[in-house]
N, C-alpha and C positions, 0 to 999 in steps of 0.2 A: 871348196869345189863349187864350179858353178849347179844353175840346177834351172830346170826350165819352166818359165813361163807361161801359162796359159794362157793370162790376158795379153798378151803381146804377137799371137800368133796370128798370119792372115786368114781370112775364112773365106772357104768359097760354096762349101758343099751347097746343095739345095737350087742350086740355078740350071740344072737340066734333068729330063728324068730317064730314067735308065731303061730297058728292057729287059726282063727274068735272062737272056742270053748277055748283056751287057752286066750285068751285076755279078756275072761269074767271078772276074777277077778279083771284084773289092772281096767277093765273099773265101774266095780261095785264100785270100791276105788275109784274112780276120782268122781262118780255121788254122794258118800256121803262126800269127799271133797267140790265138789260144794254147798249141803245143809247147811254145814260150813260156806262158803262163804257167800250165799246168807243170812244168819243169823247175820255172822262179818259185811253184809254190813248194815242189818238195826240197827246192835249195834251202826255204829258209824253214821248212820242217828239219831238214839234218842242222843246219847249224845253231838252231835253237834247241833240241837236240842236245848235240855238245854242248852246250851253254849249259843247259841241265846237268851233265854228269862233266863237267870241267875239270872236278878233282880228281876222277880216274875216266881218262878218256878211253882208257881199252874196252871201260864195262861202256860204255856209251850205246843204248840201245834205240836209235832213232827210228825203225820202222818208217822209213823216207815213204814207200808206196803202200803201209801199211803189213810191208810181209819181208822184210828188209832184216833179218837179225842181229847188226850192228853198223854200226858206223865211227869207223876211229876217225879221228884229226885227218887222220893220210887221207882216206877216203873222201871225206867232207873235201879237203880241198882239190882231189880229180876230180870231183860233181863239179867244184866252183868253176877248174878251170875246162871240164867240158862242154856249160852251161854258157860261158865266157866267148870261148873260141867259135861255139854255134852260132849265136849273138852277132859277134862280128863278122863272119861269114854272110852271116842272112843282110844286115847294112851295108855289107862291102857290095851284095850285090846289086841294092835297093840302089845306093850312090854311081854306081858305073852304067847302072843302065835302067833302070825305071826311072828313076830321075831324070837324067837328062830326056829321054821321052817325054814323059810328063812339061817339063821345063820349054817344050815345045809346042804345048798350049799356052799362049801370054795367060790369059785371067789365071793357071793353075803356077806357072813359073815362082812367084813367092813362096806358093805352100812348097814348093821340092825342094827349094833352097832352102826355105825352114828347118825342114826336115833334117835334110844333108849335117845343117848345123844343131840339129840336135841328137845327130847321132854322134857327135862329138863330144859332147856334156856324158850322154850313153856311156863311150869307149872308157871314161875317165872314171865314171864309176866301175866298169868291169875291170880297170884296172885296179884299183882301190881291193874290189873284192878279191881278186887273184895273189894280189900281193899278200893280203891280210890272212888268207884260208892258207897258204904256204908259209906265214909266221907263227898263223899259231900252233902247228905243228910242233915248235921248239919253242914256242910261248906258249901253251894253254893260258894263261890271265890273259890274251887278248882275243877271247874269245867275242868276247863284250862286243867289241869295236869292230867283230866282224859280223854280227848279228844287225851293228845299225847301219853299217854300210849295205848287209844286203835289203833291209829294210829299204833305206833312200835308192838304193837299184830298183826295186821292185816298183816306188810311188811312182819315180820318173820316168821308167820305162812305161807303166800303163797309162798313165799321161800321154805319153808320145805315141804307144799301139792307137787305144782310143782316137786320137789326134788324128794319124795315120789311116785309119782307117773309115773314118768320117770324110776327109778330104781328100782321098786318093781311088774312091770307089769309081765317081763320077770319072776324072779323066783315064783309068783304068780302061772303064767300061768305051768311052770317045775312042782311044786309041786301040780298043780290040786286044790291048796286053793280056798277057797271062803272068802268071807269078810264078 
C-alpha cells in the first residue's frame, strides 16, 4: 500500500495573514477533522478491543465511549464501515469543490492537488479496513491484521488532517469558503 509522504509535499502556509473573520473556515476544518479523530480513536479502541477477547468475541467488552456494553465482530465492522463511508463523503466533497476553488489560487494549486492525491492513498486504506472488519467476522484470527491496518489509517490520515489543515486555512480564509 502506498502511504504518504511528508517531505515531498508542497508548503505554502505562512505567506499571508489572516483575520479572526478569515480563519473561520480553516478553523471549522480542523473542528470536523477532530470529530474524525475522535471517531478513528474509538475505531481503534473496539477493534483492539476485539483483538483482546478474540477467542470469544461475543464476551468482547470494548467500552468504545467508555459506556458501550459490548462490542461483537458484527458491530466492530458497522463502526469500520460507518467511519469509512463518513471519511469518503467528507474527501469526496473536499475533491469536487474546495479544491478546485482552492486550485484557483496558482501559489495554493500544488497543495490541492496534493491533497486530491492523498486522499487516494486515504480511500485505499479505508478500503483495506472495510474489507478486513467484514473478514474477521468469519475469521476472528484476522483480528491482528485489522488492528495494524486501522493503526496505519489512523498515522496517515493525521498526517494528511494536520497537512490539510496547515495549508488550506490561508486560501480558505482568501476565498471566503466555508466548509
Amino acid at each position: 500500500m502506498p502511504f504518504i509522504d511528508d517531505a515531498s509535499r508542497p508548503r505554502v502556509s505562512g505567506s499571508v495573514e489572516l483575520t479572526p473573520r478569515q480563519r473561520a473556515g480553516g478553523d471549522h476544518l480542523r473542528m470536523i477533522h477532530d470529530h474524525f479523530r475522535h471517531e478513528l480513536e474509538a475505531l481503534t479502541r473496539a477493534v483492539q478491543s476485539l483483538q483482546d477477547g478474540a477467542g470469544d468475541v461475543d464476551a468482547v467488552r470494548a467500552g468504545v465511549h467508555g459506556l458501550a456494553p459490548s462490542l461483537t465482530a458484527q458491530q466492530v465492522a458497522g463502526m469500520c464501515g460507518q467511519v469509512c463511508r463518513f471519511l469518503t463523503m467528507h474527501h469526496s466533497i473536499e475533491d469536487q469543490s474546495m479544491f478546485p476553488a482552492v486550485a484557483t489560487l496558482e501559489a495554493y494549486a500544488p497543495v490541492a492537488q496534493r491533497l486530491a492525491e492523498e486522499h487516494l492513498v486515504v480511500h485505499a486504506h479505508l478500503e483495506l479496513v472495510d474489507d478486513l472488519a467484514l473478514a474477521v467476522r468469519s475469521h476472528p484470527s484476522r483480528v491482528g491484521e485489522l488492528v495494524e491496518a486501522v493503526a496505519a489509517l489512523r498515522a496517515d490520515l493525521e498526517s494528511h488532517f494536520t497537512y490539510e489543515e496547515t495549508e488550506m486555512a490561508e486560501p480558505l480564509g482568501l476565498l471566503g469558503l466555508g466548509v
